[in-house]
Structure formats: structure tokens, C-alpha cells
Wavefront OBJ file of the C-alpha trace (Angstrom):
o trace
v 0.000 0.000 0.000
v 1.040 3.285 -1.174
v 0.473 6.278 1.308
v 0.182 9.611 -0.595
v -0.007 13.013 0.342
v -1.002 16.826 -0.807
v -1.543 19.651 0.282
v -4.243 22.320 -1.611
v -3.600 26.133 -2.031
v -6.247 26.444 0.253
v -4.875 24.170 2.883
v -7.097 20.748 2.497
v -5.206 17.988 3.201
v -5.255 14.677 1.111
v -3.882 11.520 2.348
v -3.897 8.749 -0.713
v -3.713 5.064 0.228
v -3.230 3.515 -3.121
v -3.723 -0.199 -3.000
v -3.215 -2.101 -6.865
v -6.141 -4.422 -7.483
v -8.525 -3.173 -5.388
v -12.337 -3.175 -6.314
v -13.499 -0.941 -3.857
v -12.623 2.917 -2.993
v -13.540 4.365 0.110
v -13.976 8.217 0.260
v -13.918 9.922 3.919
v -13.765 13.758 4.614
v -12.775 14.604 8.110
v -13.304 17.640 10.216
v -10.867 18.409 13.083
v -13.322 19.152 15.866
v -15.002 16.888 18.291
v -17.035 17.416 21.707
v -13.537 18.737 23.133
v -13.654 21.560 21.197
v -17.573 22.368 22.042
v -18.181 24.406 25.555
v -21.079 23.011 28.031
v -23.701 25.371 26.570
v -23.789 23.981 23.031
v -21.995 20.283 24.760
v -23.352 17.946 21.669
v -23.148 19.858 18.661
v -20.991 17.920 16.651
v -22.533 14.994 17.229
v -25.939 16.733 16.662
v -24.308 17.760 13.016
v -23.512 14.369 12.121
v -27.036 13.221 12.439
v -28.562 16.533 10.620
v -26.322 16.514 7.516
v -28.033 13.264 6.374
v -31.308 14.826 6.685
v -31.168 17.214 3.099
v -28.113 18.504 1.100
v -28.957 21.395 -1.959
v -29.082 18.604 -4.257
v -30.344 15.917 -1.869
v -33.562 17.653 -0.719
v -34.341 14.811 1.750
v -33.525 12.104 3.894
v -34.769 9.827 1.134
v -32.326 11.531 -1.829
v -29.408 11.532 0.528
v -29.975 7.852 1.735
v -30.614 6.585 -2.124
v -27.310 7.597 -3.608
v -24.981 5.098 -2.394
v -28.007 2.541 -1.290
v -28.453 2.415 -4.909
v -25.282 1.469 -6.173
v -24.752 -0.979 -3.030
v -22.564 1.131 -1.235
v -22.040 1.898 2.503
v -21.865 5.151 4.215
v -21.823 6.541 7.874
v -20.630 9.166 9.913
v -18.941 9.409 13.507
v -18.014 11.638 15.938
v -15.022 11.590 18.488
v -13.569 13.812 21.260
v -10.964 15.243 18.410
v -12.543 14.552 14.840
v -16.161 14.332 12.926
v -15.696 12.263 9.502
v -18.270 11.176 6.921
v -17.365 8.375 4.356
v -18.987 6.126 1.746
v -17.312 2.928 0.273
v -18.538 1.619 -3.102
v -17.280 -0.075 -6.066
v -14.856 1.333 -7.747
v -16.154 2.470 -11.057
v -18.352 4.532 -8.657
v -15.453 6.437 -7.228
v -16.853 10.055 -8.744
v -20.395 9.120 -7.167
v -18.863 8.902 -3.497
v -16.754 11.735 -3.844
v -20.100 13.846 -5.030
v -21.810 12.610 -2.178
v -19.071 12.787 0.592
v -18.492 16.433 -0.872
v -21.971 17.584 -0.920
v -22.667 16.139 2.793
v -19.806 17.893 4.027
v -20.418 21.350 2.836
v -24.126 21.660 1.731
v -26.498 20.560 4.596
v -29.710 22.382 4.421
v -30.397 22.494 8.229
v -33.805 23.173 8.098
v -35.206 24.088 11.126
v -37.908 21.491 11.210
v -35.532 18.880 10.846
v -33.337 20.093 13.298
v -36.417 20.414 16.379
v -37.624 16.518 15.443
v -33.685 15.377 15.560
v -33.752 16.521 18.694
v -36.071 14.750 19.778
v -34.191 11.630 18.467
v -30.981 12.577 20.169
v -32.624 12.805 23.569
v -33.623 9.218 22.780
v -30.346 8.143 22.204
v -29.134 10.108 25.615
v -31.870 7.782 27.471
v -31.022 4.589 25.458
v -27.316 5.382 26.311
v -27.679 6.007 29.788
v -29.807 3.207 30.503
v -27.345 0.825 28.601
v -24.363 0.516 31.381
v -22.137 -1.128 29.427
v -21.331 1.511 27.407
v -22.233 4.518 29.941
v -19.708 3.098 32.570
v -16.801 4.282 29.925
v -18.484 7.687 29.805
v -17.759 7.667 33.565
v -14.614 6.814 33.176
v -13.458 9.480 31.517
v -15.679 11.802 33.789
v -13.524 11.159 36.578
v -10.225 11.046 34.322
v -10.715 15.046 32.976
v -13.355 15.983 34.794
v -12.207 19.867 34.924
v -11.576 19.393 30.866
v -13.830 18.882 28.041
v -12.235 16.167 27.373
v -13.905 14.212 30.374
v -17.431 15.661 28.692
v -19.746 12.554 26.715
v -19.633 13.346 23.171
v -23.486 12.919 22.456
v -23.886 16.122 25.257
v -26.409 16.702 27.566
v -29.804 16.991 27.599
v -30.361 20.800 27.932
v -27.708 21.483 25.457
v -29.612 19.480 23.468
v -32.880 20.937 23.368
v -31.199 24.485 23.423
v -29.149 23.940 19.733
v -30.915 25.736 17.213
v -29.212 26.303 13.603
v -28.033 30.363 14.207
v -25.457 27.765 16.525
v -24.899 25.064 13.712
v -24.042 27.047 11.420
v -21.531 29.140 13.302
v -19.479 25.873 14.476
v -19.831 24.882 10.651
v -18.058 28.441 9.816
v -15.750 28.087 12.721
v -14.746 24.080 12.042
v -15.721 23.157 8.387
v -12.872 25.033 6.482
v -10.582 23.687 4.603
v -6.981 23.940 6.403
v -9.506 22.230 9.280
v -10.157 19.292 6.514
v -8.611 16.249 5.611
v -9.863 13.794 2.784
v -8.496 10.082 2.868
v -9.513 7.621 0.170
v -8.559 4.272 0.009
v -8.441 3.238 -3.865
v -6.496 1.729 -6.911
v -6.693 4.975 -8.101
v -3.615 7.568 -8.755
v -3.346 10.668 -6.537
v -2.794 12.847 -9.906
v -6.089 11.509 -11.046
v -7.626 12.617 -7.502
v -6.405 15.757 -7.102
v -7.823 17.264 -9.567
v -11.215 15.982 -8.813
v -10.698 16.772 -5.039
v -9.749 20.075 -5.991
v -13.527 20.597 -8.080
v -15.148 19.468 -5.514
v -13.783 21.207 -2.105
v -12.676 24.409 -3.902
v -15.148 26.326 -2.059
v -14.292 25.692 1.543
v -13.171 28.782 3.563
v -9.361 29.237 3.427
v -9.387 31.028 7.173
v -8.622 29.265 10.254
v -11.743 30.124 12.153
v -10.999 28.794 15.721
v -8.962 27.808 18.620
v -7.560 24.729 19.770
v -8.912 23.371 22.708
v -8.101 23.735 26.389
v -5.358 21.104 27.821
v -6.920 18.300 29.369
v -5.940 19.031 33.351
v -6.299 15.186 35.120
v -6.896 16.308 39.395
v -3.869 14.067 40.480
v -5.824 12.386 43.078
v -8.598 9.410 43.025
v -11.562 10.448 41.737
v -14.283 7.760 41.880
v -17.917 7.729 41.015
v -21.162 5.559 41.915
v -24.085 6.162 39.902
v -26.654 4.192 41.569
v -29.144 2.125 39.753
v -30.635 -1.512 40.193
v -28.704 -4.102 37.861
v -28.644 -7.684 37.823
v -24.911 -6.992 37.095
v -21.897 -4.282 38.472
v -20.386 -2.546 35.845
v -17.093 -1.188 36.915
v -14.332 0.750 35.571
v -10.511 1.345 36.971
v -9.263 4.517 34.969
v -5.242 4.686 34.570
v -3.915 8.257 33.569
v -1.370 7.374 30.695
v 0.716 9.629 28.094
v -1.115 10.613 25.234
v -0.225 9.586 21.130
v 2.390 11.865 21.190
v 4.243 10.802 23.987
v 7.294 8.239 22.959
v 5.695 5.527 25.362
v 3.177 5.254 23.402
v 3.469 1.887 21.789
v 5.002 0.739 24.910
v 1.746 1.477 26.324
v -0.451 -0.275 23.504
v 2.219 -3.700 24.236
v 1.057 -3.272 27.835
v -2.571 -2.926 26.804
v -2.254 -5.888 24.880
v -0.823 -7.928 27.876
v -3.365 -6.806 30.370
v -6.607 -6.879 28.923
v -7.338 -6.662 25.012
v -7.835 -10.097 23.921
v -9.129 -13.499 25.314
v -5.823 -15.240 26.802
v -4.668 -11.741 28.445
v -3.660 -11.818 31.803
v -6.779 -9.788 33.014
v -9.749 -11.919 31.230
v -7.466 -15.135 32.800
v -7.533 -14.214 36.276
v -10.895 -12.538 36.105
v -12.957 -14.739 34.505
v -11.024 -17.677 33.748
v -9.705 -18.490 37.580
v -11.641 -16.803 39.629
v -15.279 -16.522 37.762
v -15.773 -13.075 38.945
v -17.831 -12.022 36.154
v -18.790 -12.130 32.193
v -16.832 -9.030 30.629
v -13.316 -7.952 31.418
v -11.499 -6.233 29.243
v -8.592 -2.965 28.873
v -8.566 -0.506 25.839
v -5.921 2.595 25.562
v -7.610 6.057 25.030
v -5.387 8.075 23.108
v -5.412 11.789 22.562
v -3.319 14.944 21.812
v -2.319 15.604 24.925
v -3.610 13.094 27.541
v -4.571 9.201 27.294
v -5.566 6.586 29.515
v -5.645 2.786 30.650
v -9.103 1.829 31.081
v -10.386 -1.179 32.510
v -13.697 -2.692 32.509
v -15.953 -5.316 34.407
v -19.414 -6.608 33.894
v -19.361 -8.349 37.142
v -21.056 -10.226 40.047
v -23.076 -7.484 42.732
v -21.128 -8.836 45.582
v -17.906 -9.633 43.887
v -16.288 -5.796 43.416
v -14.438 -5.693 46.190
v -12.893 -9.059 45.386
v -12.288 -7.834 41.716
v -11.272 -4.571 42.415
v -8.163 -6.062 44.530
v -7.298 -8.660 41.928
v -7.124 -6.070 39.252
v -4.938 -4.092 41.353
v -2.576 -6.807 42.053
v -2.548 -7.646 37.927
v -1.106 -3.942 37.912
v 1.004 -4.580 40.294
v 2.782 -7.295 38.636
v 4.037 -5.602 35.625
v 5.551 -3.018 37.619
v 7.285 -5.185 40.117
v 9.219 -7.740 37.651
v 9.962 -7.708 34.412
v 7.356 -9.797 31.837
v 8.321 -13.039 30.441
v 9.884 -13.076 27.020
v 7.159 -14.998 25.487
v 4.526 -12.940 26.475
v 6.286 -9.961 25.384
v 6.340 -11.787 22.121
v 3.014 -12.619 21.816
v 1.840 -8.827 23.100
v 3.765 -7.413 20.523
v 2.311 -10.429 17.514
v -1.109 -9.632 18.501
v -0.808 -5.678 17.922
v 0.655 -6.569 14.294
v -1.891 -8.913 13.548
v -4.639 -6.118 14.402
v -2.370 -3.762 12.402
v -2.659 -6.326 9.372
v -6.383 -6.747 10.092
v -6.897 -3.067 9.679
v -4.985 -2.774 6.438
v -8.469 -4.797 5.143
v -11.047 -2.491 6.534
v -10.644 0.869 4.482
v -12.787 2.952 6.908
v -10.725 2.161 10.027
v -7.745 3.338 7.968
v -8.963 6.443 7.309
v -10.346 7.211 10.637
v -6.949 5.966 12.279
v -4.500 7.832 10.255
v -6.634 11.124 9.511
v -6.831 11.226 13.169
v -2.992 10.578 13.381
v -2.400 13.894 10.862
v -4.861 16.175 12.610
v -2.448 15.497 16.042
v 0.452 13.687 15.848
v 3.526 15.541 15.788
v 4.846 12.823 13.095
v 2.377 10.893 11.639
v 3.284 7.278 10.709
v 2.967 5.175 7.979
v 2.469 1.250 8.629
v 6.133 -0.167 7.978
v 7.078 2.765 10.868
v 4.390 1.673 13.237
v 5.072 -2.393 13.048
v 9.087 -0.772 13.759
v 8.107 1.272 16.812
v 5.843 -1.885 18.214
v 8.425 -4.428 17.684
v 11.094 -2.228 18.946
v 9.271 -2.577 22.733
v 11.658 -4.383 25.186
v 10.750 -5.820 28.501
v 12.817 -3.000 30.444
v 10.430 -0.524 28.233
v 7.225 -2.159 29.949
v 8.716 -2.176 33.359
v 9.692 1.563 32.922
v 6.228 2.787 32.032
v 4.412 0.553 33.961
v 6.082 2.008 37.166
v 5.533 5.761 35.527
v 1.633 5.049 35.083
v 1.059 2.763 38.003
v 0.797 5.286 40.715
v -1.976 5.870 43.198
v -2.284 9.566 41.897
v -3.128 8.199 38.441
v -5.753 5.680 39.646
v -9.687 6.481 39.193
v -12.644 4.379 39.370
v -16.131 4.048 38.421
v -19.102 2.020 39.119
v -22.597 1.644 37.672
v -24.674 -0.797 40.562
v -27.335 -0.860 43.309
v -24.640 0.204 46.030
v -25.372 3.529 48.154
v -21.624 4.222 48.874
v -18.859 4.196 47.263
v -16.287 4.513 49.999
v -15.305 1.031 50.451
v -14.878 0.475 47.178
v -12.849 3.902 46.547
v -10.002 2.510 49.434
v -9.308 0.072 47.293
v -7.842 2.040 44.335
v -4.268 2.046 45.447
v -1.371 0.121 44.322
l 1 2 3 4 5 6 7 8 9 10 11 12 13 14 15 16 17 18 19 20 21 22 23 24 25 26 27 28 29 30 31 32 33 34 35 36 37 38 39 40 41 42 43 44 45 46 47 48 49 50 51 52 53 54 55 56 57 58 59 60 61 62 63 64 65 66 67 68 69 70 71 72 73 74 75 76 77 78 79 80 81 82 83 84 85 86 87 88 89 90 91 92 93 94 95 96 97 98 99 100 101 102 103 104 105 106 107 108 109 110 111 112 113 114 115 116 117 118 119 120 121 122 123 124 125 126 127 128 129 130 131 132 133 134 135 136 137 138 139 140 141 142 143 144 145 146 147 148 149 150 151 152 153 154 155 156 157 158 159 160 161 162 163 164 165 166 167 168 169 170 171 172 173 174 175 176 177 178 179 180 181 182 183 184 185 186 187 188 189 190 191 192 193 194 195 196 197 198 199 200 201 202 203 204 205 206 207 208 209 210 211 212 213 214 215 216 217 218 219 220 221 222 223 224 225 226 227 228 229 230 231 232 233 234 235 236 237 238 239 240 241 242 243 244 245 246 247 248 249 250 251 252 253 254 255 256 257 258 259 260 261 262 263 264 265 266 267 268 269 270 271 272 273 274 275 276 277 278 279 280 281 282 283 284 285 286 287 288 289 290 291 292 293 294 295 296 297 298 299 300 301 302 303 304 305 306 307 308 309 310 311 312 313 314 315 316 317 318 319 320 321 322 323 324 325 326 327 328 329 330 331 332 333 334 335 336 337 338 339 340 341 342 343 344 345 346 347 348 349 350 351 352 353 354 355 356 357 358 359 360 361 362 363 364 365 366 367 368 369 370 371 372 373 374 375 376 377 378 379 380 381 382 383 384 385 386 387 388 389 390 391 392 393 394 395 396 397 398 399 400 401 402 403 404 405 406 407 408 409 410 411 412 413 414 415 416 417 418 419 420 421 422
């Protein structure tokens, strides 16, 4: 794969991933603004956006027009939102390429927002707040990074909240779209067989039209307290969901891929260490699992645990002492090995997913100080050494870097919360 890039007079950015033989092209434009960038009184907005876009462009009038373009050539198309980044995409065959591009282009920069459409989304949106909250699984990791940032809007949920919700009309749309949607604030990715001269010049047609200024401000540094911070929401489950919250470096930081070896080692996969002990040994629970949150200036080690109402405590110890471990005595050559195998096999994995590309490595040139390409990330992972895990793992393992959080019918959290030290 062939990673090219260019930069427009009117500072787009395009990032080519040329792959030979390829019968599909993917098409992604990406904003560099997410619910970090968004203050508490309009907290939602680009999420809210990414919804409303797909509701009418100037030449999509409607939902239906919009929806039919790539549904009728069999394509696939979605948007997201993050804490850093909005993108839009669509992935069709590729003797479709100029219909994706048309759409991605006209999605991005033409939404209607009428105002009817915007007062029944939010109706929708509130849904999805309820259906989110109510779902601990996934609101538990909101939590989490409550009590990580919670002075930052980093540590804010990206859908928003309710009143910020119902007080979004579209005088504040399209201001963040004037702020955020210009184009040195833009990035298109495609994944194609297709040459980058051949692109270029259709990018250029289609994007020429985005405001050239710089409209806004980065956001504020995420500020972590320095101290435990944990939270119990109360609420009558059949199951405790629970969250320990590590404060780690962020994607810039060189212990970065140490930290994703660790990750890999604790908690991300089946035979890790954490899901062993856990589940395996001790039968503590159903889900247990660790994922790495990285940003552009903070990141953390977050574990989770669907798990037995009167097991915590228990649970809450053993993960401790897992932590423990890999800062006391170096890891075992083999299982450095296979920490380091597994992260290249998910690097290989993504290589067939053209989306997760995109959204990985568009991310990457938004923040990172020097964006990678994949032969420089497989060097940096397999460059890792047992002395590097020890090292970081006794930087990141510290009782001031330790938060917690806990969805579950308990009425205090105090017990629990003198646990969380190493």
C-alpha cells in the first residue's frame, strides 16, 4: 500500500492510500473538531451535526435523496463523531469512485439544516441520551473518563447533555460549521487503486469552495486532578459494571506503543492476563477487558468489568494486584512476544477495513507531531523491550493516576474507593 499526500492552495489535506487491485474505494472527509472543542452550553453539537447533515443537502432535498445515492449502487456510508474529529465516508465499487466523492463532498459542505428537521432530531438525540444512559455497558466508559478530565472537556460525553440538546438551534450550527468546516480544518483520505494525480484534480472541483481562514482555537489542555476520583451512579442491575481509569501519556508521547504492548498484555484479547484471572480463575464475572484512550495531549488505561453485585471488592483487589505485577518484575519473554504479535496482527487486520484506515491515520495527521505510515508503526511496536514495559508501567502505576467508576445498586462508594491504590 502506497500512502500519498497533498496539500491544496487552500490548505485541504489529502492523504492517498493507493492499494493495486482493489475493487473498492472508500472516500472519507474529516473535520478536526469533536465534543472537546464544544463548551457546556452547546456540549453535543458535533454529534448533533452528524445526524442533521443526512437529513437534506442542496441537491439531496431529503432524507430519502441523501440515503438513495450510495443505497443504490450498493454502497455503505456513515458518519462518527469523536472527542478530536467528525468524519463522513462512503465505500462503493470502484467504477463509482466520482459518485462517493459527489456525495461525501456535498454532505460535508451543503447541509440544508432546516429548522424542522433540526427540532424533530432533537427529539431523536434525547432518545439516544436515554437509550445510552440506561445501557451501562457503554455509559460506565463515559464515567470513566468523567472522573479522568473531569475539569476538561475532554472528560465531557460526546453525544452532550440533555439541555444542550434541546437548546441547539441552527443560528449555533451554522456558526461551528463556519468556525470548524474550512478547509486547512479538513482532511480527505480515500482508500483506492486509483492515482493521486487523477484525484487531485477531482478533489480540488469538488472542495474548492471551503473557507481558506482558520476560524478557531484549539482546545483547552486536558488538566487530570492528580488524586482518586471515583464515582457511583446508583441504579438496580442484575450486574456491576465497573471501571478502573489509569492516567497514561497521550499519542504523542514516545511511550506510546510501549503502552499499547502493555494494553495488549493486560486486557485486550481473550488469553490476556486480566480476562485469565478474572474470569477464567476466579469466575468473577462475564466481561473484562482494557482498551488505551489516546489523545493529543492526555490518554488513559481503562479497565472494565461486567461483574457479580457482591464480587467488586474481590475484583477490584485482583485487578490491582494484575497492575502490580508488571511493575514489580519484568514480563516473560514470550509474552512480550506474543503482546507485541497480537498488535501486528490487528495492524494487518486493519490494512483490510478501508474505513478504520482512514479514521486511524486522519486522526494521526490532525495530532500527531509525526504521523506514521504502517512499515514505521510495526518498527516502533516491535522495537518494545521488557525494560520498556517495566519503565512505564512504574511511571503510570501510581496511586495519583488511579480512578474508578461504578454503575450498581450500592449507596456508597467509599469502600470500594479505598481500594484504588497500588
Amino acid at each position: 500500500m502506497v500512502i500519498q499526500k497533498h496539500i491544496f492552495k487552500n490548505g485541504l489535506r489529502l492523504i492517498n492510500f493507493k492499494r493495486k487491485n482493489l475493487e473498492t474505494a472508500t472516500v472519507m472527509a474529516m473535520a478536526g473538531c469533536g465534543s472537546r472543542y464544544e463548551n457546556n452550553e452547546e456540549a453535543g453539537i458535533s454529534h448533533f451535526l452528524e445526524h442533521l447533515v443526512f437529513k437534506g443537502t442542496k441537491k439531496r432535498p431529503t432524507p430519502i435523496k441523501v440515503a438513495e445515492t450510495i443505497d443504490s449502487i450498493g454502497g455503505e456510508t456513515n458518519a462518527f463523531t469523536g472527542k478530536e474529529y467528525t468524519g463522513f465516508y462512503a465505500k462503493v465499487d470502484c467504477d463509482h469512485f466520482d459518485i462517493a466523492l459527489d456525495f461525501v463532498s456535498d454532505v460535508y459542505q451543503n447541509a440544508l439544516l432546516k429548522a424542522n428537521d433540526t427540532e424533530r432530531e432533537k427529539g431523536v438525540i434525547l432518545e439516544e441520551i436515554n437509550l445510552y444512559q440506561d445501557t451501562p455497558i457503554q455509559y460506565i466508559l463515559s464515567l470513566a473518563e468523567q472522573v479522568l478530565w473531569p475539569e476538561s472537556d475532554l472528560g465531557r460525553d460526546i453525544i452532550g447533555f440533555k439541555k444542550s440538546v434541546k437548546e441547539l438551534n441552527n443560528k449555533k450550527i451554522e456558526s461551528y460549521l463556519q468556525k470548524f468546516y474550512t478547509a486547512p480544518n479538513t482532511i480527505i483520505g480515500i482508500v483506492s487503486p486509483l492515482d493521486i494525480k487523477e484525484i487531485k484534480i477531482k478533489i480540488e472541483k469538488q472542495f474548492n469552495n471551503l473557507p481558506k481562514d482558520k476560524n478557531h482555537h484549539d482546545p483547552k489542555k486536558a488538566i487530570s486532578p492528580k488524586r482518586t476520583v471515583f464515582k457511583l451512579i446508583f441504579k438496580e442491575t442484575d450486574q456491576a459494571h465497573l471501571t478502573i481509569a489509569v492516567n497514561a501519556p497521550s499519542f504523542n508521547n514516545k511511550s506510546y506503543y510501549t503502552l499499547q504492548v502493555i494494553n495488549a498484555i493486560l486486557g485486550a484479547n481473550m488469553s490476556s492476563r486480566l480476562f485469565s484471572r478474572i474470569r477464567e480463575q476466579l469466575g468473577l464475572g462475564y466481561l473484562v477487558r482494557s482498551n488505551l484512550d489516546s489523545y493529543a495531549d492526555a490518554g488513559a488505561l481503562i479497565i472494565q468489568g461486567g461483574l457479580k453485585l457482591n464480587k467488586i471488592e474481590t475484583a477490584i483487589k485482583e485487578i490491582i494486584k494484575e497492575l502490580n505485577k508488571l511493575k514489580e518484575k519484568k514480563i516473560p519473554d514470550a509474552e512480550l512476544d506474543k503482546g507485541k504479535e497480537y498488535l501486528l496482527g490487528r495492524l494487518a487486520l486493519e490494512k483490510e477495513r478501508s474505513e478504520e484506515i482512514l479514521a486511524d491515520f486522519l486522526h494521526r495527521e490532525f495530532y500527531q507531531k509525526k504521523p506514521l505510515n504502517f512499515e514505521e508503526i510495526e518498527k516502533e511496536i516491535k522495537k518494545v523491550t521488557k525494560e520498556d514495559i517495566l519503565k512505564v508501567s512504574r511511571e503510570i502505576f501510581q496511586d495519583k493516576n488511579l480512578n474508578g467508576a461504578l454503575i450498581g445498586p450500592y449507596k456508597n462508594s467509599e469502600g470500594f474507593e479505598k481500594l484504588l491504590k497500588f
